[in-house]
Backbone as ProteinMPNN parsed JSONL, in Angstrom:
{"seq_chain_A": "XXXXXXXXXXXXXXXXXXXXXXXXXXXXXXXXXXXXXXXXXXXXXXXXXXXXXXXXXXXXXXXXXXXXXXXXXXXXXXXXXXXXXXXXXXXXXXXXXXXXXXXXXXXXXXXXXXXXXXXXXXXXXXXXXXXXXXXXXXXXXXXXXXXXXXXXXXXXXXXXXXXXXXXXXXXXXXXXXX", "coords_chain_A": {"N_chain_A": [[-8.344, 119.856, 310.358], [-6.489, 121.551, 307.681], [-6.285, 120.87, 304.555], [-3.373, 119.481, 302.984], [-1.796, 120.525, 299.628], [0.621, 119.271, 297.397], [4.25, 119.728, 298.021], [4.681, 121.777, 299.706], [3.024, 123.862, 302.064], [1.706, 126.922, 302.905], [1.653, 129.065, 305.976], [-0.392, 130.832, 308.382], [1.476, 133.09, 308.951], [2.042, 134.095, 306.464], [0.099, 135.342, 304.687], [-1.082, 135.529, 301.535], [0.288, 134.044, 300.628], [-1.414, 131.903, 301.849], [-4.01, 132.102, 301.218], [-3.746, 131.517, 298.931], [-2.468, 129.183, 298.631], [-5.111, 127.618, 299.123], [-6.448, 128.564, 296.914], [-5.667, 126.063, 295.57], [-6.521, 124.144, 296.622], [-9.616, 124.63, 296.236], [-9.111, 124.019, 293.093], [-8.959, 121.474, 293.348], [-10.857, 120.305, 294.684], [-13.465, 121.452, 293.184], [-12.9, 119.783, 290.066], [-12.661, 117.21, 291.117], [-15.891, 117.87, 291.55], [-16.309, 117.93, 288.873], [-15.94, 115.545, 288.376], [-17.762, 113.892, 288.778], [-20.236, 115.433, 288.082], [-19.898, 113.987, 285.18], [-20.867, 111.704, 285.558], [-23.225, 111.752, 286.851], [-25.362, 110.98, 285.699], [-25.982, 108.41, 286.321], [-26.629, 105.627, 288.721], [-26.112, 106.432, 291.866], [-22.508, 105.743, 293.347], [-19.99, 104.264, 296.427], [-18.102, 105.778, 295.705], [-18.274, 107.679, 294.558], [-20.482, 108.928, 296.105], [-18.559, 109.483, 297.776], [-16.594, 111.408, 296.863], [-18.635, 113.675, 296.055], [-19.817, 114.144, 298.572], [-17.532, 115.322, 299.898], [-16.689, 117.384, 298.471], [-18.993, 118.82, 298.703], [-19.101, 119.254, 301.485], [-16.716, 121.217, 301.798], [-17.435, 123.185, 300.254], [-19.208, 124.206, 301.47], [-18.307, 124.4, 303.946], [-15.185, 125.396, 304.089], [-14.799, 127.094, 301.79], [-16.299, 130.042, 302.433], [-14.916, 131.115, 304.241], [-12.528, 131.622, 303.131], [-13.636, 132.897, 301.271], [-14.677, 135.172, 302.738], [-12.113, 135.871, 303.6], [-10.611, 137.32, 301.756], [-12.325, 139.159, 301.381], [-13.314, 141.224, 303.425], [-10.51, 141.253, 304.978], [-7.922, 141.213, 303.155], [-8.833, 142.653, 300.284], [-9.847, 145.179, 301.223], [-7.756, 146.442, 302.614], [-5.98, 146.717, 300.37], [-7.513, 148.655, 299.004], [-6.709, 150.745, 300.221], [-4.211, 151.636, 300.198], [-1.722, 153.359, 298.707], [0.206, 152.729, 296.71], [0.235, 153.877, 292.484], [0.66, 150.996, 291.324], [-1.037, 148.735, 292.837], [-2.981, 150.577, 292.818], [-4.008, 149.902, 290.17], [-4.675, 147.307, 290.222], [-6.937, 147.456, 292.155], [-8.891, 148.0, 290.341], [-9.961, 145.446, 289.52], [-10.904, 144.366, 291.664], [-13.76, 144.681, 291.907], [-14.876, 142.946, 290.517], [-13.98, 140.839, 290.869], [-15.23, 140.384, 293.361], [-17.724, 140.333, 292.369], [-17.705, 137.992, 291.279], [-17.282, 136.179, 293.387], [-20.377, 136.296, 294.537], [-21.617, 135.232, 292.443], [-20.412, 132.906, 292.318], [-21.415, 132.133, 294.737], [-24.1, 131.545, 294.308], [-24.093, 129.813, 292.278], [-23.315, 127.408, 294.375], [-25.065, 127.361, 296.056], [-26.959, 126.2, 294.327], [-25.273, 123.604, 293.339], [-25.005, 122.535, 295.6], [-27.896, 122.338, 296.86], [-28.565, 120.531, 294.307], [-26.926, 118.21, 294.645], [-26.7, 117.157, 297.024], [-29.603, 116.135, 296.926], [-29.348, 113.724, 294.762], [-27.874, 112.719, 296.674], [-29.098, 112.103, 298.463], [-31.078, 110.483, 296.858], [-29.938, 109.198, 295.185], [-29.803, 109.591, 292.605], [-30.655, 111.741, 289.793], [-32.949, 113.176, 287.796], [-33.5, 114.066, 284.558], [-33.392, 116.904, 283.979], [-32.187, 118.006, 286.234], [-30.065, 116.93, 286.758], [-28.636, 118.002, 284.18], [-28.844, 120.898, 285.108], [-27.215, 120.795, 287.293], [-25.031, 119.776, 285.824], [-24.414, 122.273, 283.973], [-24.336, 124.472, 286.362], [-21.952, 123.752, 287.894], [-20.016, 123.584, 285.559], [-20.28, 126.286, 284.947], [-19.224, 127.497, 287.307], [-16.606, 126.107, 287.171], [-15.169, 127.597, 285.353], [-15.616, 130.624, 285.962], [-14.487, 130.268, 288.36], [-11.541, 129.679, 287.234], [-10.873, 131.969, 285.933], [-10.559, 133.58, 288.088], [-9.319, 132.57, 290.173], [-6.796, 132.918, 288.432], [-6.198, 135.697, 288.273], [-5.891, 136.738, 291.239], [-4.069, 134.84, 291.717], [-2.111, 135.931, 289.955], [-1.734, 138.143, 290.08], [-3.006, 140.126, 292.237], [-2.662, 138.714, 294.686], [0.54, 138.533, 294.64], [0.637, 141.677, 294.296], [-0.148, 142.323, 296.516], [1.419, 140.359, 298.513], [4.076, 142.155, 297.949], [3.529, 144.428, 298.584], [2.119, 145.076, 300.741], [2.431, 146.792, 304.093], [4.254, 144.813, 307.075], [2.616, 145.075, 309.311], [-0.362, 145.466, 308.381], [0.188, 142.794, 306.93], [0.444, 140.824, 309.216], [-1.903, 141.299, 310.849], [-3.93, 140.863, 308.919], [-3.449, 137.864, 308.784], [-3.69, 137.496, 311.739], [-7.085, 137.995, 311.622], [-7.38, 135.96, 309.924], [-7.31, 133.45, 310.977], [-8.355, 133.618, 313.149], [-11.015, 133.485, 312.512], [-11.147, 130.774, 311.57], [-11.239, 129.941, 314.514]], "CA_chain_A": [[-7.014, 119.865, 309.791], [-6.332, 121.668, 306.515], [-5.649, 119.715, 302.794], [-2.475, 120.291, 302.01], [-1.629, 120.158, 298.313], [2.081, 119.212, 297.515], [5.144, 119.514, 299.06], [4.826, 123.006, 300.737], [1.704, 124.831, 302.312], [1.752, 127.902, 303.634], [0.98, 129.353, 307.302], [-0.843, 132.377, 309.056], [2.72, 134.137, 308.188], [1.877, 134.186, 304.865], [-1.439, 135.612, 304.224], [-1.558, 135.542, 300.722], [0.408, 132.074, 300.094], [-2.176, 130.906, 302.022], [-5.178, 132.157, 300.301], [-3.115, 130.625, 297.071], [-3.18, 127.231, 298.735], [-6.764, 127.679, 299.471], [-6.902, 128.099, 295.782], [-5.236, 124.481, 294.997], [-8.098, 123.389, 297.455], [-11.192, 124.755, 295.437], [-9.688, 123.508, 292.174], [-8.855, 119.918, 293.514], [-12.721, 119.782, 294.756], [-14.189, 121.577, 291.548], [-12.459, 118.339, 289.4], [-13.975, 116.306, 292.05], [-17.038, 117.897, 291.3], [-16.353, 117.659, 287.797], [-15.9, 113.846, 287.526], [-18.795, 113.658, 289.435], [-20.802, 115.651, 287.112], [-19.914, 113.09, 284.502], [-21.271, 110.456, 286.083], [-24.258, 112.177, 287.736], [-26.929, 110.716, 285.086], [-25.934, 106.538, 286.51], [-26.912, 105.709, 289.885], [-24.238, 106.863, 293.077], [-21.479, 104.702, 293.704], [-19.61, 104.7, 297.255], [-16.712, 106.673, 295.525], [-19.067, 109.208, 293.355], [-20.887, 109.775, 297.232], [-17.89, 109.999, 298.831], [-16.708, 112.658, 296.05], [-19.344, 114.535, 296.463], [-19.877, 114.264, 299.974], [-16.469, 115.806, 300.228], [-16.702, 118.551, 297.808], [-20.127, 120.286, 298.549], [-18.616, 119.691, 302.445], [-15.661, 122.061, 301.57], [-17.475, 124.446, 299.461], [-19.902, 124.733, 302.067], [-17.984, 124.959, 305.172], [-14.426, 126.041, 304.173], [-14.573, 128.039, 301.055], [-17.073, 130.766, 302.464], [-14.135, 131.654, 304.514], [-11.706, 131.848, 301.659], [-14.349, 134.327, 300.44], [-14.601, 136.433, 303.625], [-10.497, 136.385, 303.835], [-10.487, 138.07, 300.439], [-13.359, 140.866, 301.138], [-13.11, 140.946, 304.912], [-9.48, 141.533, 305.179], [-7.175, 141.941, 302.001], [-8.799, 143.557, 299.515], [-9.635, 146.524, 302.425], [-6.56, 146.96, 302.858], [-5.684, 146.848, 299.254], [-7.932, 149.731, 298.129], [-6.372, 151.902, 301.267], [-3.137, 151.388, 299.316], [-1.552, 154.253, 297.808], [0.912, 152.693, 295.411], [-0.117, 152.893, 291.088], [0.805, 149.404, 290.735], [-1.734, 148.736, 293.554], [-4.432, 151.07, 292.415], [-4.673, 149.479, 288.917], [-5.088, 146.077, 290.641], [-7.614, 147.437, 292.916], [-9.836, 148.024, 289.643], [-10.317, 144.425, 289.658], [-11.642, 144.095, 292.777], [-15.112, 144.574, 291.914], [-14.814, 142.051, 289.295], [-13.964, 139.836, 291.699], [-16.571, 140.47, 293.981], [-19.132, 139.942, 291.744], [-17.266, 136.385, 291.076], [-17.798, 135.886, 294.831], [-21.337, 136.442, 294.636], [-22.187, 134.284, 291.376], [-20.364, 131.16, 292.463], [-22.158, 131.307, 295.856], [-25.576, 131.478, 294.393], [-23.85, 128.735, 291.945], [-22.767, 126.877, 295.009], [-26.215, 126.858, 296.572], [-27.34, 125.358, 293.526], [-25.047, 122.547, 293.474], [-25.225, 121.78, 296.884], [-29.123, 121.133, 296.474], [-28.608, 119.522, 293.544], [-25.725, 117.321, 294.857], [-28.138, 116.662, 298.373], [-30.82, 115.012, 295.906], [-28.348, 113.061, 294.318], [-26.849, 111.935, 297.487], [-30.078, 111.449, 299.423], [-32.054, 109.271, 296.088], [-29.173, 107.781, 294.106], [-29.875, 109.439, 291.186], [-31.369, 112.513, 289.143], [-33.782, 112.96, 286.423], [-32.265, 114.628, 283.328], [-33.314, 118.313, 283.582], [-31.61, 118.425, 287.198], [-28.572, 116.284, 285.728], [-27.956, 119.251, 283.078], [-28.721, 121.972, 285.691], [-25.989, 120.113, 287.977], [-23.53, 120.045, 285.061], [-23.948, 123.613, 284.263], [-23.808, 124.962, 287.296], [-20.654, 123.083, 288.038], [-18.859, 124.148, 284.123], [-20.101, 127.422, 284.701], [-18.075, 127.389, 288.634], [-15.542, 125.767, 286.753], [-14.998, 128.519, 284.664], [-15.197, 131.664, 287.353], [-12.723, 130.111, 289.886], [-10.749, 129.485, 286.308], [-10.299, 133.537, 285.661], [-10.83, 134.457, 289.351], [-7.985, 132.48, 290.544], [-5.663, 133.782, 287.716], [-5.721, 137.19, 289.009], [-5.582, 136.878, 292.383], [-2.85, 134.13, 292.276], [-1.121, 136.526, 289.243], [-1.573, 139.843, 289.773], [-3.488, 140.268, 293.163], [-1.557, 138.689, 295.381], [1.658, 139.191, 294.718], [1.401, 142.584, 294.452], [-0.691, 142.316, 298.224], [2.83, 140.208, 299.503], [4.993, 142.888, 298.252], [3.672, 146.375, 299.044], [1.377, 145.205, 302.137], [3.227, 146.755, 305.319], [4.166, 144.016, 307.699], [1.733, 144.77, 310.017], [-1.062, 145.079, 307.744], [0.208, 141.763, 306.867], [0.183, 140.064, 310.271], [-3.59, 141.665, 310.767], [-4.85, 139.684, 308.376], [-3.369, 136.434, 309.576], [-4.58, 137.239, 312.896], [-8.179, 137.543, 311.115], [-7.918, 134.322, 309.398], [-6.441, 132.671, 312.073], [-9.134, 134.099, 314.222], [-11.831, 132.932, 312.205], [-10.973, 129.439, 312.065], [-11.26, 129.109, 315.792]], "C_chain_A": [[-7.108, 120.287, 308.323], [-5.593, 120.291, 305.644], [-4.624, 120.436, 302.967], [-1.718, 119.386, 300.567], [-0.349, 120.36, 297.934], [3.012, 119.352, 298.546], [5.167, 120.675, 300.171], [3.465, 123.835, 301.054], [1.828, 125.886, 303.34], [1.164, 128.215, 305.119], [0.143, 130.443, 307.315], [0.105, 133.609, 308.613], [3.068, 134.797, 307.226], [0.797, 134.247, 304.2], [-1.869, 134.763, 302.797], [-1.081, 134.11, 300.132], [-0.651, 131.298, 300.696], [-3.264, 130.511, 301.196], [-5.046, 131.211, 298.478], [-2.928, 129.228, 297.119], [-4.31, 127.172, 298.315], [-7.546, 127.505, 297.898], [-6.463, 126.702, 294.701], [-6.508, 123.602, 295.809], [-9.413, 123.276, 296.532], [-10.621, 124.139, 294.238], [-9.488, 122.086, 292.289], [-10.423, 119.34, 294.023], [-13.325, 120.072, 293.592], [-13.67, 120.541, 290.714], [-13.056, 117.712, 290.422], [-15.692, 116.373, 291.5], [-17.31, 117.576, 289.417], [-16.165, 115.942, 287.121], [-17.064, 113.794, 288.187], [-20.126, 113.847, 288.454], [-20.864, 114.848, 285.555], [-20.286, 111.837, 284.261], [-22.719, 110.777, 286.851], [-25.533, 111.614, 287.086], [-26.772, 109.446, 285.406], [-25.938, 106.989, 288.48], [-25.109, 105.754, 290.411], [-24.011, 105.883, 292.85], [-20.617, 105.056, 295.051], [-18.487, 105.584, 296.881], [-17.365, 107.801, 294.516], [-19.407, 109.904, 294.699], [-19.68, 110.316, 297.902], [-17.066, 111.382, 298.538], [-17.274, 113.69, 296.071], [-19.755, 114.85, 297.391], [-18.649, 115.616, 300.218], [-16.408, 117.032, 299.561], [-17.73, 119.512, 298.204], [-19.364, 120.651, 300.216], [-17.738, 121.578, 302.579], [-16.364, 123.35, 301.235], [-18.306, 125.099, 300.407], [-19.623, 125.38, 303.537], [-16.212, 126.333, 305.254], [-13.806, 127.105, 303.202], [-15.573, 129.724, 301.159], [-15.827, 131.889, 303.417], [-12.686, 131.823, 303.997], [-12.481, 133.205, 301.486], [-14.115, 135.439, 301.591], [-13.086, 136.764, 303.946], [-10.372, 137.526, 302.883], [-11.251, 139.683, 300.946], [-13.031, 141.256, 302.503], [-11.909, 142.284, 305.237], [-8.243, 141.949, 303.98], [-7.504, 142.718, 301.064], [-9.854, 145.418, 300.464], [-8.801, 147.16, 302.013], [-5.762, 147.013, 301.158], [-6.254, 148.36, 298.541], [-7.491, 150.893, 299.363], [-4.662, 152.118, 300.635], [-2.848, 152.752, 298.356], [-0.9, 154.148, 296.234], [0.496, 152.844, 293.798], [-0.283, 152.538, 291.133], [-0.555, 148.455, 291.498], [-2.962, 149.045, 293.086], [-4.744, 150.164, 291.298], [-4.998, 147.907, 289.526], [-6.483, 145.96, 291.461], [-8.946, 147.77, 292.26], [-10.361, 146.463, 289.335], [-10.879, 143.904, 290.727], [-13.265, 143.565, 293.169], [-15.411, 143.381, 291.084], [-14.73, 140.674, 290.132], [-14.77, 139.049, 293.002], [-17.426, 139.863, 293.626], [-19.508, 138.42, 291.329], [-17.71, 135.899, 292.267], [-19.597, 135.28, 294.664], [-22.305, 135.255, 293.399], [-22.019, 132.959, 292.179], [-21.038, 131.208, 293.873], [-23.83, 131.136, 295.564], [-25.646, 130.045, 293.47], [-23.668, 127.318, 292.498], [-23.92, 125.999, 295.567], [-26.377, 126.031, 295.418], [-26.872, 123.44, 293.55], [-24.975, 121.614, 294.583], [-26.941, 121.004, 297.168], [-29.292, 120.334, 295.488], [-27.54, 118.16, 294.009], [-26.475, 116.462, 296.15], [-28.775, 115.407, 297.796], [-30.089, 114.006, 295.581], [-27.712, 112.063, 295.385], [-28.113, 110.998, 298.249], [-31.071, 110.166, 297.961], [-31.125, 109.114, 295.33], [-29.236, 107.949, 292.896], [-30.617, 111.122, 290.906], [-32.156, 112.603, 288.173], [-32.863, 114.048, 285.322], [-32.48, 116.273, 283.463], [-31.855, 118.483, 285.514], [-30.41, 117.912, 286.89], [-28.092, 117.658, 285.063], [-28.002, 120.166, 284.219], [-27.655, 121.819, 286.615], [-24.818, 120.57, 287.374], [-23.224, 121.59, 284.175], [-23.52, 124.137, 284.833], [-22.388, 124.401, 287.785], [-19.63, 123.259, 286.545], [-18.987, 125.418, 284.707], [-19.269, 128.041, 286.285], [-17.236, 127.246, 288.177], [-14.686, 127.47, 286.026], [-14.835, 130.546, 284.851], [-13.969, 131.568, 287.617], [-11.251, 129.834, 288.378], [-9.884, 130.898, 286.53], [-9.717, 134.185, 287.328], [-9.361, 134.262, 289.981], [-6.781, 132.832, 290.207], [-5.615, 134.87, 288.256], [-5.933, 137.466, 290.371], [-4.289, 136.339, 292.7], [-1.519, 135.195, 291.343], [-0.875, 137.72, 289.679], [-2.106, 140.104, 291.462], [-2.523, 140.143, 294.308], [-0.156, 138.937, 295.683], [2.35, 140.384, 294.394], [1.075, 142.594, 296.257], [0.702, 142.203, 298.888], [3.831, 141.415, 299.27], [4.718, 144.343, 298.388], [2.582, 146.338, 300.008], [2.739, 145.588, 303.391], [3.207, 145.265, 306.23], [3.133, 143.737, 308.966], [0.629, 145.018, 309.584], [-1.209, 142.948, 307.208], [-0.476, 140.495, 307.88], [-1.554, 140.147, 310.815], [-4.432, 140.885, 309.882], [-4.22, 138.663, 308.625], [-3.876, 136.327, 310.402], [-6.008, 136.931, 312.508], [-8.357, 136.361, 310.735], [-7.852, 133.676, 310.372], [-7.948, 132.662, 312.888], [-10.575, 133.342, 313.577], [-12.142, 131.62, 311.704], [-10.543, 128.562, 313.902], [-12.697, 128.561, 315.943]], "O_chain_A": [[-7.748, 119.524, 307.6], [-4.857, 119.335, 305.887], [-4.629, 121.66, 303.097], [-1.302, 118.233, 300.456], [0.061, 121.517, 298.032], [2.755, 119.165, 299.736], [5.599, 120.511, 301.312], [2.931, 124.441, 300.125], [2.041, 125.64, 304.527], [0.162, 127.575, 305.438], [-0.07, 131.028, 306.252], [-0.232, 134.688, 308.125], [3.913, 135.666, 307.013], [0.458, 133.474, 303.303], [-2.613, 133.784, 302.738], [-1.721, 133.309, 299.451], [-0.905, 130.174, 300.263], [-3.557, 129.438, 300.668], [-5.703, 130.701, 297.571], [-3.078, 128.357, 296.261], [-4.595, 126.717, 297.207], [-8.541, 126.852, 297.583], [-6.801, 126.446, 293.545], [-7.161, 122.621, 295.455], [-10.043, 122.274, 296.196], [-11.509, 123.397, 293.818], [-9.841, 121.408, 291.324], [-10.946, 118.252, 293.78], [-13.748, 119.15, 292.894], [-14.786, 120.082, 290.472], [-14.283, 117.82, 290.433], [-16.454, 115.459, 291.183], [-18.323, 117.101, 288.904], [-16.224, 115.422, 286.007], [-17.528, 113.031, 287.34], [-20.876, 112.942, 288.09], [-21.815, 115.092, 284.811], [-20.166, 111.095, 283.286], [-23.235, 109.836, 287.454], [-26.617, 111.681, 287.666], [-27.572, 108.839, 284.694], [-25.553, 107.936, 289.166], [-23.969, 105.494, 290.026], [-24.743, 105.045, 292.324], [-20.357, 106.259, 295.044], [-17.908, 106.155, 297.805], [-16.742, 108.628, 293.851], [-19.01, 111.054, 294.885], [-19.686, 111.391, 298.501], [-16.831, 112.248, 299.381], [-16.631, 114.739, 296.106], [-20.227, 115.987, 297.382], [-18.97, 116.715, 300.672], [-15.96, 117.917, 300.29], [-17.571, 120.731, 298.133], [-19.038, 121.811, 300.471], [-18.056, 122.614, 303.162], [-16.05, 124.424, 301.75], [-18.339, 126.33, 300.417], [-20.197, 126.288, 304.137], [-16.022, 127.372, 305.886], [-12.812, 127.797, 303.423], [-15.59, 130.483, 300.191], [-15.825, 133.116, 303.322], [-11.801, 132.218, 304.756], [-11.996, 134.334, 301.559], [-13.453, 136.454, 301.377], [-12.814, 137.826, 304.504], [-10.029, 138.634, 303.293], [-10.844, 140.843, 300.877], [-11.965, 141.864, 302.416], [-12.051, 143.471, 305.531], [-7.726, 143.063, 304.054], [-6.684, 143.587, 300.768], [-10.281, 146.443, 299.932], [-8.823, 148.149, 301.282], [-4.686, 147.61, 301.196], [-5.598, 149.034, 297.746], [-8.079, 151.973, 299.297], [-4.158, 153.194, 300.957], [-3.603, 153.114, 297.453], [-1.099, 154.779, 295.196], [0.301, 151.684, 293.435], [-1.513, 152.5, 291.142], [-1.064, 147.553, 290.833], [-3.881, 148.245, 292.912], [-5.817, 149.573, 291.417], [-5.918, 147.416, 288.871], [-7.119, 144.911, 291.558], [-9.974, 147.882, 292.928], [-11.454, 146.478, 288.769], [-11.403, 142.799, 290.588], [-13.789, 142.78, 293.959], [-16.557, 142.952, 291.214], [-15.402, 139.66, 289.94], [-14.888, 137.897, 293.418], [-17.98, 138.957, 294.248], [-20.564, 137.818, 291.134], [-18.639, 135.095, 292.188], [-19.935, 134.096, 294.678], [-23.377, 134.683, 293.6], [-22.885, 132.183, 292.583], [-21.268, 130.062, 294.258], [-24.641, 130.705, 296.385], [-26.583, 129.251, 293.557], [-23.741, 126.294, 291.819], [-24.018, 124.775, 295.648], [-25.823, 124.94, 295.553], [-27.587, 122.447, 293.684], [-24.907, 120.385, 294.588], [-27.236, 119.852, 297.486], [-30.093, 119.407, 295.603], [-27.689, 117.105, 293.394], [-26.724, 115.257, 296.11], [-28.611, 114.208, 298.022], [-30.254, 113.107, 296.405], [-27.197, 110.971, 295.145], [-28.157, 109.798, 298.518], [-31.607, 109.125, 298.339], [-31.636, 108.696, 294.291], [-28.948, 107.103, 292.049], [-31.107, 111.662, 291.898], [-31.877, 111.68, 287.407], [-31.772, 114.595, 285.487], [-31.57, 116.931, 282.958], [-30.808, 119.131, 285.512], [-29.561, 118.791, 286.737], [-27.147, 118.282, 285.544], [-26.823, 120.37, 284.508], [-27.043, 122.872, 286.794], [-23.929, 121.301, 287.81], [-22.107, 121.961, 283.813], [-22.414, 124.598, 284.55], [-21.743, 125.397, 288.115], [-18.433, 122.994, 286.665], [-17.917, 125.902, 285.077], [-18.724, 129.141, 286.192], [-16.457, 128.166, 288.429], [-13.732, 128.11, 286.466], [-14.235, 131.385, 284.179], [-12.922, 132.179, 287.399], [-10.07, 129.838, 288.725], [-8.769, 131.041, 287.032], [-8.798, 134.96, 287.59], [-8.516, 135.118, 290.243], [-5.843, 133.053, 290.973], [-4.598, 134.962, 288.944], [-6.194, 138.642, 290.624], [-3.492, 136.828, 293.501], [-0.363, 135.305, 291.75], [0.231, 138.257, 289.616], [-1.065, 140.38, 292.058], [-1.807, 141.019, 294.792], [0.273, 139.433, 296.724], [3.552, 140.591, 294.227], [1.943, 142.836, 297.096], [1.254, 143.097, 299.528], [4.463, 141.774, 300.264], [5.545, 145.251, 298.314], [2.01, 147.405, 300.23], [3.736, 144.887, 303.56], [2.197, 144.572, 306.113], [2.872, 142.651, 309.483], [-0.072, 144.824, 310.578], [-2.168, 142.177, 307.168], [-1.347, 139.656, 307.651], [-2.242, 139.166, 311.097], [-5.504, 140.36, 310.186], [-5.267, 138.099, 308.943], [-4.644, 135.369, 310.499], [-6.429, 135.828, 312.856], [-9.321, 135.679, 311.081], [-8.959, 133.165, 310.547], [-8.514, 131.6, 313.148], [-11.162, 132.586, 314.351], [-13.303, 131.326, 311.419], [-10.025, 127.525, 314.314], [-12.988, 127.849, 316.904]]}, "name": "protein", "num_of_chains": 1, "seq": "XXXXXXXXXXXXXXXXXXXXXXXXXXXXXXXXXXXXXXXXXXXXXXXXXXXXXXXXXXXXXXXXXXXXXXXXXXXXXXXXXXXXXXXXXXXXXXXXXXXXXXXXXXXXXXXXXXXXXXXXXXXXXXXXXXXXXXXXXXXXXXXXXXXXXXXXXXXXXXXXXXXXXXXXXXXXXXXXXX"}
């Protein structure tokens, strides 16, 4: 069962509102991970594990397909796009990519560091700091990354994707959460 965050969450119908939930998801776990990281040099507590239990979960099972919605299926169909307004958005693309690719090598990181942590109750201080880097410097990605997908990205995607371009990628997502 998806999180949903506030009063309204989007469907399959709505590609890109979804993906823009998806991004109230990653930053309600990244703060997760970030109180966590504040607390990561004093032994666990059942509400630090269950914090972090819950966050590397997510990042590990349901934000990889966040990522493949993005490359996969919309921004495809974004750089097949004839409009201007389109093209100049579709120079960000790579930029965004490359965001992809950091926070998952960032991701690994915190997931073995978060493991250790979960499995002995504690860290020593260099893995502590390498923890709370890697987790500012995530912070600080999905910061920019999400701005221009939720500003500029998407809503040009909702308004100059054809409708059945549209529905094609719902089916994809859709499809890859069976």
């Amino acid at each position: 069962m998806p999180v949903q965050i506030g009063a309204h969450a989007h469907n399959f119908s709505d590609p890109t509102g979804l993906l823009s939930d998806c991004h109230r998801r990653i930053e309600m776990f990244l703060r997760a991970l970030e109180r966590v990281a504040a607390v990561v040099d004093r032994p666990s507590t059942d509400e630090t594990r269950a914090a972090l239990e819950s966050a590397l979960r997510y990042f590990r099972e349901a934000a990889p397909k966040h990522t493949a919605d993005e490359e996969e299926s919309l921004y495809p169909r974004l750089r097949q796009m004839p409009d201007p307004k389109v093209k100049a958005a579709v120079e960000t693309l790579e930029l965004l990519e490359r965001d992809h690719l950091l926070a998952g090598s960032l991701h690994a990181e915190v997931e073995a560091l978060g493991q250790k942590y979960l499995t002995e109750g504690s860290l020593e201080s260099t893995a502590t700091e390498g923890f709370r880097k890697a987790i500012a410097n995530l912070a600080s990605i999905y910061k920019e990354h999400i701005s221009i997908e939720d500003d500029l990205v998407f809503p040009l995607a909702a308004r100059w994707m054809s409708t059945s371009d549209k529905k094609a990628i719902a089916e994809e997502m859709a499809t890859s959460r069976q």
